[in-house]
Predicted model as a PDB file, atoms N, CA, C, CB and O in Angstrom, pLDDT in the B-factor column:
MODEL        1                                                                  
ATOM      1  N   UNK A   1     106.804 105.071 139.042  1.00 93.00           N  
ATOM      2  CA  UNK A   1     106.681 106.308 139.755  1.00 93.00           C  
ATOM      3  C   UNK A   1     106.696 107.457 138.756  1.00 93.00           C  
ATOM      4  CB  UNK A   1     107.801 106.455 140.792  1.00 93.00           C  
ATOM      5  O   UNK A   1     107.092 107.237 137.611  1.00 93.00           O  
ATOM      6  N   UNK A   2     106.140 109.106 139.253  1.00 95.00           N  
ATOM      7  CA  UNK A   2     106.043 109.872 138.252  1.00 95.00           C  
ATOM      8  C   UNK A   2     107.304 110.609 138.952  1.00 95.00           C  
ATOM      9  CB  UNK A   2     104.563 110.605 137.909  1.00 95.00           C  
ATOM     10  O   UNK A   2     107.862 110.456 140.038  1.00 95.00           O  
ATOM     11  N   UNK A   3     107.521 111.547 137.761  1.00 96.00           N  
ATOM     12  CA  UNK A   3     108.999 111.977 138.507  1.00 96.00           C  
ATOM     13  C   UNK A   3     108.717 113.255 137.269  1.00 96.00           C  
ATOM     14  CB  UNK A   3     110.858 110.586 138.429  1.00 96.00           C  
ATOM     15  O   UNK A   3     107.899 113.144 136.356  1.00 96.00           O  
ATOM     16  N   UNK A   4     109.507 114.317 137.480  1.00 96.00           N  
ATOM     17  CA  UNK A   4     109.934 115.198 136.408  1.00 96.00           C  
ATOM     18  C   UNK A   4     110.945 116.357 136.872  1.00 96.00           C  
ATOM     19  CB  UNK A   4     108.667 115.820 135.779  1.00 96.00           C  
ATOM     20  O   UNK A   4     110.955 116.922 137.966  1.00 96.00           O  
ATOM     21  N   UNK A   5     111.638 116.531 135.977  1.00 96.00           N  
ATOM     22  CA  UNK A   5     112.742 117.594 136.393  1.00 96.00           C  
ATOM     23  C   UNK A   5     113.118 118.441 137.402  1.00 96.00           C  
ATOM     24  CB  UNK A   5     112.746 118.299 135.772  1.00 96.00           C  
ATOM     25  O   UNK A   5     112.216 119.271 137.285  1.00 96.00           O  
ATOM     26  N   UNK A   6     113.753 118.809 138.252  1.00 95.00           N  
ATOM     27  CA  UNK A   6     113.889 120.039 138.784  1.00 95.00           C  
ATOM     28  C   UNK A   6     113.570 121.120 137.808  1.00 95.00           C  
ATOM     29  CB  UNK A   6     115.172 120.174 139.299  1.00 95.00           C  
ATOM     30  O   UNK A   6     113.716 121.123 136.586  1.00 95.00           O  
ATOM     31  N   UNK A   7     112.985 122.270 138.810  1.00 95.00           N  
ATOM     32  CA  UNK A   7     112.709 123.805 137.758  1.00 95.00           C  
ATOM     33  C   UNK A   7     114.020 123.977 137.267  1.00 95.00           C  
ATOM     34  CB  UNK A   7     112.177 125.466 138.626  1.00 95.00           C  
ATOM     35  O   UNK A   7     115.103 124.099 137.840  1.00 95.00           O  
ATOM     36  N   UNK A   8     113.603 123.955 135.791  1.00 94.00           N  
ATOM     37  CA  UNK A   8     114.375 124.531 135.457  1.00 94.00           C  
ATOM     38  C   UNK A   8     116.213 123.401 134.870  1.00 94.00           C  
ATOM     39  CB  UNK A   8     114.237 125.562 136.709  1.00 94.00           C  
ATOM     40  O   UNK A   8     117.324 123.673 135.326  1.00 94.00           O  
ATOM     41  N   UNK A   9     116.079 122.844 134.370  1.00 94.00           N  
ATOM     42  CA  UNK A   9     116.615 121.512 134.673  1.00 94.00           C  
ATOM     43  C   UNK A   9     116.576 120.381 132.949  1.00 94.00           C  
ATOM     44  CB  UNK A   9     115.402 120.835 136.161  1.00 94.00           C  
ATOM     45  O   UNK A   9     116.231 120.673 131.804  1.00 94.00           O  
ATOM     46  N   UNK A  10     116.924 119.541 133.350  1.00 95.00           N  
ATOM     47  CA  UNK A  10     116.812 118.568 132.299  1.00 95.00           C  
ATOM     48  C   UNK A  10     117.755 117.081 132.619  1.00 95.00           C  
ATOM     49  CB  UNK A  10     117.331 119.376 130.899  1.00 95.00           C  
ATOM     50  O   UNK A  10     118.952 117.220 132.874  1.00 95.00           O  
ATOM     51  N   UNK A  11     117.184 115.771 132.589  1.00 97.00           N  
ATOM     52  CA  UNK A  11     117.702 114.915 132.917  1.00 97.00           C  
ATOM     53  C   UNK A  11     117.562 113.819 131.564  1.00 97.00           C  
ATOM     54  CB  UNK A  11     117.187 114.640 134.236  1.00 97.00           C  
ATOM     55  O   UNK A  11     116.513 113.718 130.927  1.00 97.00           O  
ATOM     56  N   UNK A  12     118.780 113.046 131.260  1.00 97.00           N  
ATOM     57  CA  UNK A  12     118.138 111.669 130.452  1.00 97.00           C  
ATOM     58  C   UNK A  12     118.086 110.566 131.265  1.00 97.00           C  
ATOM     59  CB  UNK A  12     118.974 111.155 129.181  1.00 97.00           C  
ATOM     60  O   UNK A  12     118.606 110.111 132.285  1.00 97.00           O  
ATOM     61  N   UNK A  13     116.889 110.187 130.052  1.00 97.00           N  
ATOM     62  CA  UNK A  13     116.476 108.820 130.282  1.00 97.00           C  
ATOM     63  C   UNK A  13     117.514 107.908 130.369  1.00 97.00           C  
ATOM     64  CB  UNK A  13     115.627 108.376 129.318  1.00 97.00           C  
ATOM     65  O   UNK A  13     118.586 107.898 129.763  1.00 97.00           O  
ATOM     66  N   UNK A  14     116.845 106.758 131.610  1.00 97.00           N  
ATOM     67  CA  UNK A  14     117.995 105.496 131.116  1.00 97.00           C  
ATOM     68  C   UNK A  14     117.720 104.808 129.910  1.00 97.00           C  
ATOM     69  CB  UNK A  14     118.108 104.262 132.151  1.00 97.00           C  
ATOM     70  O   UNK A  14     116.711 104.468 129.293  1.00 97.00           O  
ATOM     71  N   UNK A  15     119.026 104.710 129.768  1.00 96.00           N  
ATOM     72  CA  UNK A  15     119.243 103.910 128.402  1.00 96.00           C  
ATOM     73  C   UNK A  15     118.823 104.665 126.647  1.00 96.00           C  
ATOM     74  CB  UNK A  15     118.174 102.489 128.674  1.00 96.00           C  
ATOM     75  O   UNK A  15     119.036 104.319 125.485  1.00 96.00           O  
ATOM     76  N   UNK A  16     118.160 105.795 127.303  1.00 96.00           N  
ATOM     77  CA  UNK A  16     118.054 106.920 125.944  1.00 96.00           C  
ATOM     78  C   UNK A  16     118.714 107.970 126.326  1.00 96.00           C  
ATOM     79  CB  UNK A  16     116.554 107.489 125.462  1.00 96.00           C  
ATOM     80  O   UNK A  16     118.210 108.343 127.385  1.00 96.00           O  
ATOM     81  N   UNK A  17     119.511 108.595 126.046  1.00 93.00           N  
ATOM     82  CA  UNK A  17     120.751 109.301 126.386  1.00 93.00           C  
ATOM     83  C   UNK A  17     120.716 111.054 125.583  1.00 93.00           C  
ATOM     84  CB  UNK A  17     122.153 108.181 125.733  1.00 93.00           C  
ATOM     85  O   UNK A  17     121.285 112.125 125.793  1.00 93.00           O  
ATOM     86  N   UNK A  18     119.698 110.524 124.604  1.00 96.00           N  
ATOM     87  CA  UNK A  18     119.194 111.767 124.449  1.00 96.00           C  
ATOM     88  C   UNK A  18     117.702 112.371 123.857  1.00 96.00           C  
ATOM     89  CB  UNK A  18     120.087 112.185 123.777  1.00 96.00           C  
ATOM     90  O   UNK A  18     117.283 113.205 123.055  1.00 96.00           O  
ATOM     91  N   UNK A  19     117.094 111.119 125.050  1.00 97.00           N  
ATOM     92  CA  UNK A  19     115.696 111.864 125.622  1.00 97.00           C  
ATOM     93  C   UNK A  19     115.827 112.169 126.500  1.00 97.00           C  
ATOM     94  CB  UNK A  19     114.553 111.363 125.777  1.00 97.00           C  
ATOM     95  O   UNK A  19     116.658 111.593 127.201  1.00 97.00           O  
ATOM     96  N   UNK A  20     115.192 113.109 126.933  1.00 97.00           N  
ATOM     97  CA  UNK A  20     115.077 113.703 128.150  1.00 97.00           C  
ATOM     98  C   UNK A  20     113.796 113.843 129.455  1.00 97.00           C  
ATOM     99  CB  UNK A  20     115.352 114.786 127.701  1.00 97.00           C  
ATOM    100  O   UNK A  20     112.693 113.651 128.942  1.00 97.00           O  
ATOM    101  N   UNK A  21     113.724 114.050 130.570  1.00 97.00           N  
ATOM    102  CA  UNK A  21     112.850 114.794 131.341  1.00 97.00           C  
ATOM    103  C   UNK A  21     113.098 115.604 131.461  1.00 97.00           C  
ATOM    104  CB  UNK A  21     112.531 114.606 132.234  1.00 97.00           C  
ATOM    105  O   UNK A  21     114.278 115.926 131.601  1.00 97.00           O  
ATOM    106  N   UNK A  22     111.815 116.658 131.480  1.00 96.00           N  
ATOM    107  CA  UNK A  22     112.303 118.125 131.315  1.00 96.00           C  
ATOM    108  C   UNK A  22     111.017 118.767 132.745  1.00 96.00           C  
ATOM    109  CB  UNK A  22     111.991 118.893 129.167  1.00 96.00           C  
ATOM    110  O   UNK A  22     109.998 118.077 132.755  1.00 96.00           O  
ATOM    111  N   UNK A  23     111.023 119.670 133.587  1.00 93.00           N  
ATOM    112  CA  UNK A  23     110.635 120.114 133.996  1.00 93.00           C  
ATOM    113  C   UNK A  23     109.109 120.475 133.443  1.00 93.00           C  
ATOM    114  CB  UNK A  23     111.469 120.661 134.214  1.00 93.00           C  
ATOM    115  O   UNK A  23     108.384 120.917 134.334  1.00 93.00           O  
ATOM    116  N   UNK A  24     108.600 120.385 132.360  1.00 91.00           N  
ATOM    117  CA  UNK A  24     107.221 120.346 132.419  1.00 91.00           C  
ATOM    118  C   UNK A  24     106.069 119.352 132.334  1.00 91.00           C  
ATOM    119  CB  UNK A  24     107.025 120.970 131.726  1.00 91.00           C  
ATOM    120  O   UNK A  24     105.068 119.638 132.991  1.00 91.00           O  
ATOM    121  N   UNK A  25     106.063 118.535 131.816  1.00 91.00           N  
ATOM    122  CA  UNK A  25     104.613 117.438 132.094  1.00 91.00           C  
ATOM    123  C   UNK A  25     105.959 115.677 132.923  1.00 91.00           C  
ATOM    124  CB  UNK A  25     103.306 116.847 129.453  1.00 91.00           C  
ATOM    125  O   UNK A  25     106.956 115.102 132.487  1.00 91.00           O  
ATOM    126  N   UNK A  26     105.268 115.570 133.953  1.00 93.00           N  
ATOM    127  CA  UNK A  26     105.440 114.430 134.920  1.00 93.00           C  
ATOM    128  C   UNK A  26     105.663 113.157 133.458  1.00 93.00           C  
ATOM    129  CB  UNK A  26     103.730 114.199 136.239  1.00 93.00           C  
ATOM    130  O   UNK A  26     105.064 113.137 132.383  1.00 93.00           O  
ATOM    131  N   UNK A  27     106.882 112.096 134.048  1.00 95.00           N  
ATOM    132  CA  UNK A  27     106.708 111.186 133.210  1.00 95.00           C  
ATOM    133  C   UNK A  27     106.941 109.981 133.809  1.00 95.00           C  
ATOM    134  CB  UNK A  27     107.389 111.374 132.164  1.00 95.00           C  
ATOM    135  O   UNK A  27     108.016 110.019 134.408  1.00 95.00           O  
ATOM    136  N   UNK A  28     106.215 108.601 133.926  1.00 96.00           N  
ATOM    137  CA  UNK A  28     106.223 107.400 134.666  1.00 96.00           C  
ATOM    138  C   UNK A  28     107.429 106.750 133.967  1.00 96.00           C  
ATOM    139  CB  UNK A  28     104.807 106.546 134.625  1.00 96.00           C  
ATOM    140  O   UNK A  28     107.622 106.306 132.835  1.00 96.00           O  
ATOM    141  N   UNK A  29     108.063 106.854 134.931  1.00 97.00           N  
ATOM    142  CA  UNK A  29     109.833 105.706 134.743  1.00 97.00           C  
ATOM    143  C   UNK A  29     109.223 104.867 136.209  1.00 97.00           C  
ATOM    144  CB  UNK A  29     112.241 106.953 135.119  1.00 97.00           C  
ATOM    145  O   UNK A  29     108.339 105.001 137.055  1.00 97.00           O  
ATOM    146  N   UNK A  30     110.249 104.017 135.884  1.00 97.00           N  
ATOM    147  CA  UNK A  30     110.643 102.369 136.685  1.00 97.00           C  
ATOM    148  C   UNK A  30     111.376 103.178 138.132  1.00 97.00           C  
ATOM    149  CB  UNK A  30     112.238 100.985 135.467  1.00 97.00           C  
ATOM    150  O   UNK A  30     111.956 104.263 138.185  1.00 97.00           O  
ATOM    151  N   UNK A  31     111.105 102.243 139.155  1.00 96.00           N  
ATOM    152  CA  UNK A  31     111.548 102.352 139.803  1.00 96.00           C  
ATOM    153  C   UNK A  31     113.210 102.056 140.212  1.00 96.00           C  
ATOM    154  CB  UNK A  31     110.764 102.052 140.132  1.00 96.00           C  
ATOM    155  O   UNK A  31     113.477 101.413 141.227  1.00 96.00           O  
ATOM    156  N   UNK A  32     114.298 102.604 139.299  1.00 97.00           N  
ATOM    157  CA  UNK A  32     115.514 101.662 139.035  1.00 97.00           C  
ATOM    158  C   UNK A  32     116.518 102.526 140.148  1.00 97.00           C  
ATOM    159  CB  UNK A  32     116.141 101.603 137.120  1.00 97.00           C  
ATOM    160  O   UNK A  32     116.248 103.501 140.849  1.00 97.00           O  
ATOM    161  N   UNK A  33     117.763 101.752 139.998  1.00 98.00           N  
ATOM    162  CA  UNK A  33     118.808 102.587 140.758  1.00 98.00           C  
ATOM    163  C   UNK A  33     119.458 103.841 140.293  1.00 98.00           C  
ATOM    164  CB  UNK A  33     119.832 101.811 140.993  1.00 98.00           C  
ATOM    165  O   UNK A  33     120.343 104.535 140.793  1.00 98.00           O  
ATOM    166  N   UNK A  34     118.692 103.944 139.069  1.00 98.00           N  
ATOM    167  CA  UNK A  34     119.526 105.331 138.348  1.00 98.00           C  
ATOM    168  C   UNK A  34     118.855 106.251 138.663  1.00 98.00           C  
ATOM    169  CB  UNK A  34     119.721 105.494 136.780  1.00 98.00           C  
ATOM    170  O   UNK A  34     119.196 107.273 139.258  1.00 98.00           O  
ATOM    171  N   UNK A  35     117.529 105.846 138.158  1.00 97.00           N  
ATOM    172  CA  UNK A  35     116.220 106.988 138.869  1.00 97.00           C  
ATOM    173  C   UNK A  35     116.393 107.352 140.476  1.00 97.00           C  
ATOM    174  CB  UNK A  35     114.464 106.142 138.796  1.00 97.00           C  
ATOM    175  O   UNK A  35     116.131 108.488 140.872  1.00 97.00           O  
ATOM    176  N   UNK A  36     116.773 106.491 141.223  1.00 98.00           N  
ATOM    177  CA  UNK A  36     116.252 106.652 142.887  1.00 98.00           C  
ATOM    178  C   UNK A  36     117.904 107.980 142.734  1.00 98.00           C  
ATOM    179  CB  UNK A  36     116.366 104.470 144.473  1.00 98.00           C  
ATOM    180  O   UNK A  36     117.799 109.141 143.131  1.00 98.00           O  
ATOM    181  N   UNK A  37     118.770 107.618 142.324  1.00 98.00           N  
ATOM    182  CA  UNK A  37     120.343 108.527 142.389  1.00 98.00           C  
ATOM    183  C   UNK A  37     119.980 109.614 141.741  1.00 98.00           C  
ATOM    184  CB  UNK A  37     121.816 107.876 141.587  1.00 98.00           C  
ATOM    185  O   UNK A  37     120.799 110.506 141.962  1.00 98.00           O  
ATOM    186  N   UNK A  38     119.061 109.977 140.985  1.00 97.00           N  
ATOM    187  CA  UNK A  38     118.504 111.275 140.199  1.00 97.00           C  
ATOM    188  C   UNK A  38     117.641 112.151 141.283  1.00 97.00           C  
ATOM    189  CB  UNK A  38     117.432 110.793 138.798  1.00 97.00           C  
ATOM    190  O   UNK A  38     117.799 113.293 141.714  1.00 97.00           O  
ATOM    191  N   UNK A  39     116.625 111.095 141.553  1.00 97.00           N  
ATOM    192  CA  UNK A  39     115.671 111.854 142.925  1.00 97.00           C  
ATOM    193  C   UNK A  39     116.892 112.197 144.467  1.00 97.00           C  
ATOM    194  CB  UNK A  39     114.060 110.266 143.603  1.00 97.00           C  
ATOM    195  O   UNK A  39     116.750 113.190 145.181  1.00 97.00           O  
ATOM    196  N   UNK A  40     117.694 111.438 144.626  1.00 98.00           N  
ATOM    197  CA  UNK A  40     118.223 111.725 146.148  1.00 98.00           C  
ATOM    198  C   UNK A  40     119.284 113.175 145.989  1.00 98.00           C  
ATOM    199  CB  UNK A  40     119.262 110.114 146.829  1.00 98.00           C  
ATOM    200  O   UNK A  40     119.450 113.999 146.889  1.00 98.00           O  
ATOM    201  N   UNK A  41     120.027 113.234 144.396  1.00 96.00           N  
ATOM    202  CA  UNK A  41     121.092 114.370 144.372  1.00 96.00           C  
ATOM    203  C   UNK A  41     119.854 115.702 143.982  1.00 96.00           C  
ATOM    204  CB  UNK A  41     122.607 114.036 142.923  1.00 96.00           C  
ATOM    205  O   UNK A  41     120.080 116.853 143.611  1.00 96.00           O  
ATOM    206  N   UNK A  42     118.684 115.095 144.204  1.00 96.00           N  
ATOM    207  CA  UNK A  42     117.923 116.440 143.234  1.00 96.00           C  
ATOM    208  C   UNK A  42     117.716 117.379 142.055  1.00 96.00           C  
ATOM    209  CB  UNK A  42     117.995 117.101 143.575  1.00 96.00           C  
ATOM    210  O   UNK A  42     117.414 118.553 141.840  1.00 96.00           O  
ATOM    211  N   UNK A  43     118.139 115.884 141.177  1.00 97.00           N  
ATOM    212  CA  UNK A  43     118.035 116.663 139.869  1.00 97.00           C  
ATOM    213  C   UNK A  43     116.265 115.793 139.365  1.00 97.00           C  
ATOM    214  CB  UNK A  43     119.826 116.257 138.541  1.00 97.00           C  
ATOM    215  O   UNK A  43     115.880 116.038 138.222  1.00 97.00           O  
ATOM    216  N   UNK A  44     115.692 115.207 139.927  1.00 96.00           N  
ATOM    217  CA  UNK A  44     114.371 114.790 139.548  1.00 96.00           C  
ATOM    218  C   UNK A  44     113.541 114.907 140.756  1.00 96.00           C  
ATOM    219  CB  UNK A  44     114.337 113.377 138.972  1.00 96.00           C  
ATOM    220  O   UNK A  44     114.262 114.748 141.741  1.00 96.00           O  
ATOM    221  N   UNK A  45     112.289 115.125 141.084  1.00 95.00           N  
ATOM    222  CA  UNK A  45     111.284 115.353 141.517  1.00 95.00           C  
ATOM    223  C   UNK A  45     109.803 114.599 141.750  1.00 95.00           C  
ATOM    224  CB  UNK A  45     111.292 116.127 140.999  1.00 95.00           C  
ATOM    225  O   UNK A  45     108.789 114.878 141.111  1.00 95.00           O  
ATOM    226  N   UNK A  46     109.893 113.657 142.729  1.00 95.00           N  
ATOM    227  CA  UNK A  46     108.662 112.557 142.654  1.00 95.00           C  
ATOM    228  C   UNK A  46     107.527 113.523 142.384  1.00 95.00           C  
ATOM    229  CB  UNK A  46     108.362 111.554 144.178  1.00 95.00           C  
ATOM    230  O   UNK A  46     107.741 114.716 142.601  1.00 95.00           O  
ATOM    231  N   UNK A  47     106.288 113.119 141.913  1.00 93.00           N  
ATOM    232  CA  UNK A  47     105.034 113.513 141.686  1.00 93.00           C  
ATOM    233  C   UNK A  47     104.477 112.690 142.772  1.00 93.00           C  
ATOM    234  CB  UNK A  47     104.482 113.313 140.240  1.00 93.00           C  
ATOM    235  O   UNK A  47     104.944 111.566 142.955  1.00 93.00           O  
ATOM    236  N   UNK A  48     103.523 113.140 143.511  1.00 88.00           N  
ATOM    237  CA  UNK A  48     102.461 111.750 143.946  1.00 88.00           C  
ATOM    238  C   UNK A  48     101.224 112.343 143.731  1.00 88.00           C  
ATOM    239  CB  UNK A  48     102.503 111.086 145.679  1.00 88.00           C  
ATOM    240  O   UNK A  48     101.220 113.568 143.844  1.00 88.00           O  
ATOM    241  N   UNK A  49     100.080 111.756 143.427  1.00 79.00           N  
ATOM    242  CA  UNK A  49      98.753 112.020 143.706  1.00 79.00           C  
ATOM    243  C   UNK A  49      98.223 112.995 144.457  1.00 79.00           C  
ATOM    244  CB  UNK A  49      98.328 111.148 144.130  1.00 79.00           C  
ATOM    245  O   UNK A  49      98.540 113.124 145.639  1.00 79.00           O  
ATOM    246  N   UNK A  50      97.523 113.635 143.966  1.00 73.00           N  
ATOM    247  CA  UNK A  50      96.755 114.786 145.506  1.00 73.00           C  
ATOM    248  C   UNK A  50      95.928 113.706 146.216  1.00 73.00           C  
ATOM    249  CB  UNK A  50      95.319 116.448 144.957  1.00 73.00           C  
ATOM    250  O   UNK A  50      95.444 112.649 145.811  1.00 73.00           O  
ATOM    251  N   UNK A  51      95.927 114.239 147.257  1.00 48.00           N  
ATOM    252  CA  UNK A  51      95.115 113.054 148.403  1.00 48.00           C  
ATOM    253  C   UNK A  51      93.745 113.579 148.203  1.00 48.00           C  
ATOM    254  CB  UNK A  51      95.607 113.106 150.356  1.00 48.00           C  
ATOM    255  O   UNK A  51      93.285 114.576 147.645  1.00 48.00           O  
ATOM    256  N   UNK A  52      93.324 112.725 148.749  1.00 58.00           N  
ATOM    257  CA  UNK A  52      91.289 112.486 148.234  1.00 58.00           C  
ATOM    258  C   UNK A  52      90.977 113.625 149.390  1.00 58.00           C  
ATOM    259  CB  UNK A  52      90.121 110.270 148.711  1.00 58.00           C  
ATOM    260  O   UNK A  52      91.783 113.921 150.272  1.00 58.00           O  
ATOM    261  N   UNK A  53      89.797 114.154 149.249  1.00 51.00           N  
ATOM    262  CA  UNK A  53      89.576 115.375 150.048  1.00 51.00           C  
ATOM    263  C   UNK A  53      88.574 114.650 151.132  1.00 51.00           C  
ATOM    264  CB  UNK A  53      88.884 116.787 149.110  1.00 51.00           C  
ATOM    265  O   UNK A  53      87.812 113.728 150.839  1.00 51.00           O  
ATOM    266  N   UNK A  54      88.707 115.202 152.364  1.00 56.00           N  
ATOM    267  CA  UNK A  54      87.509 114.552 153.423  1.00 56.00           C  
ATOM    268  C   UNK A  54      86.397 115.286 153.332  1.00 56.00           C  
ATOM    269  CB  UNK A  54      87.850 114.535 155.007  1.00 56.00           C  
ATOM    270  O   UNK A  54      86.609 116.435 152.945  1.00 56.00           O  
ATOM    271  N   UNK A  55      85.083 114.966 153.598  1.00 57.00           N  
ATOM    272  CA  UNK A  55      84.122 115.123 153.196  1.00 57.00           C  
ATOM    273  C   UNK A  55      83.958 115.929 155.102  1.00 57.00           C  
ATOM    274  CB  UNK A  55      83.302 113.669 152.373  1.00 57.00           C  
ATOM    275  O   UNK A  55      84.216 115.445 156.204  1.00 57.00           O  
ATOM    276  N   UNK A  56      83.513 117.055 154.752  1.00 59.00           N  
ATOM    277  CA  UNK A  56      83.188 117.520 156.726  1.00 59.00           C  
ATOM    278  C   UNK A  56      81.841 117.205 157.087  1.00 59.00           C  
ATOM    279  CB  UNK A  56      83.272 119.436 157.227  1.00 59.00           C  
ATOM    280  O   UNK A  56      80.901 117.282 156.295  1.00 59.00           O  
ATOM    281  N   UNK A  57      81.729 116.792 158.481  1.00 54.00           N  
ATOM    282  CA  UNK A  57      80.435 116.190 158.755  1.00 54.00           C  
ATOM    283  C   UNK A  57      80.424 114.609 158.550  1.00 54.00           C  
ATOM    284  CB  UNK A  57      79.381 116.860 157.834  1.00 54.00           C  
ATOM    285  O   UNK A  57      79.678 113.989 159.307  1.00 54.00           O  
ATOM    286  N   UNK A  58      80.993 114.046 157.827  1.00 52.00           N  
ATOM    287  CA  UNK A  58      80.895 112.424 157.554  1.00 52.00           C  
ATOM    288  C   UNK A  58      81.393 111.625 158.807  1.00 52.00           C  
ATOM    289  CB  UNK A  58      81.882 111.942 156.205  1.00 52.00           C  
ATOM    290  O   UNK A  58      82.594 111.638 159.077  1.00 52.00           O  
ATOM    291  N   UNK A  59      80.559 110.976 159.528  1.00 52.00           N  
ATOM    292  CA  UNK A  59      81.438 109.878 160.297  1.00 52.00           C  
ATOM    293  C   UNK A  59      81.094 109.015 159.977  1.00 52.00           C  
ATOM    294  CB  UNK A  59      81.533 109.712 161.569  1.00 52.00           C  
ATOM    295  O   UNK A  59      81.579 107.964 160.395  1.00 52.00           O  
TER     296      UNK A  59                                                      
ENDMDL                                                                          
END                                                                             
């Protein structure tokens, strides 16, 4: 999953303790239990994809 900081913010990596995510470019981590406890207290931020645009007129 992509994930990156709250504005303004800074989180480490698991198991690198002093790398970090930082609020500017999205970075793909694992889906683990440390990450999901980072996203639920809100100190990290899922990314997802922009959704594909519909085309008007197409059926």
């Amino acid at each position: 999953m992509k994930v990156q900081a709250a504005k303004g913010t800074k989180c480490p990596m698991e198991g690198r303790p002093r790398q970090y995510i930082t609020d500017g470019k999205p970075v793909e981590v694992p889906g683990t239990a440390y990450y999901r406890r980072l996203l639920n207290d809100g100190s990290l931020v899922e990314i997802t994809p922009a959704q594909p645009a519909t085309t008007k007129g197409a059926q």
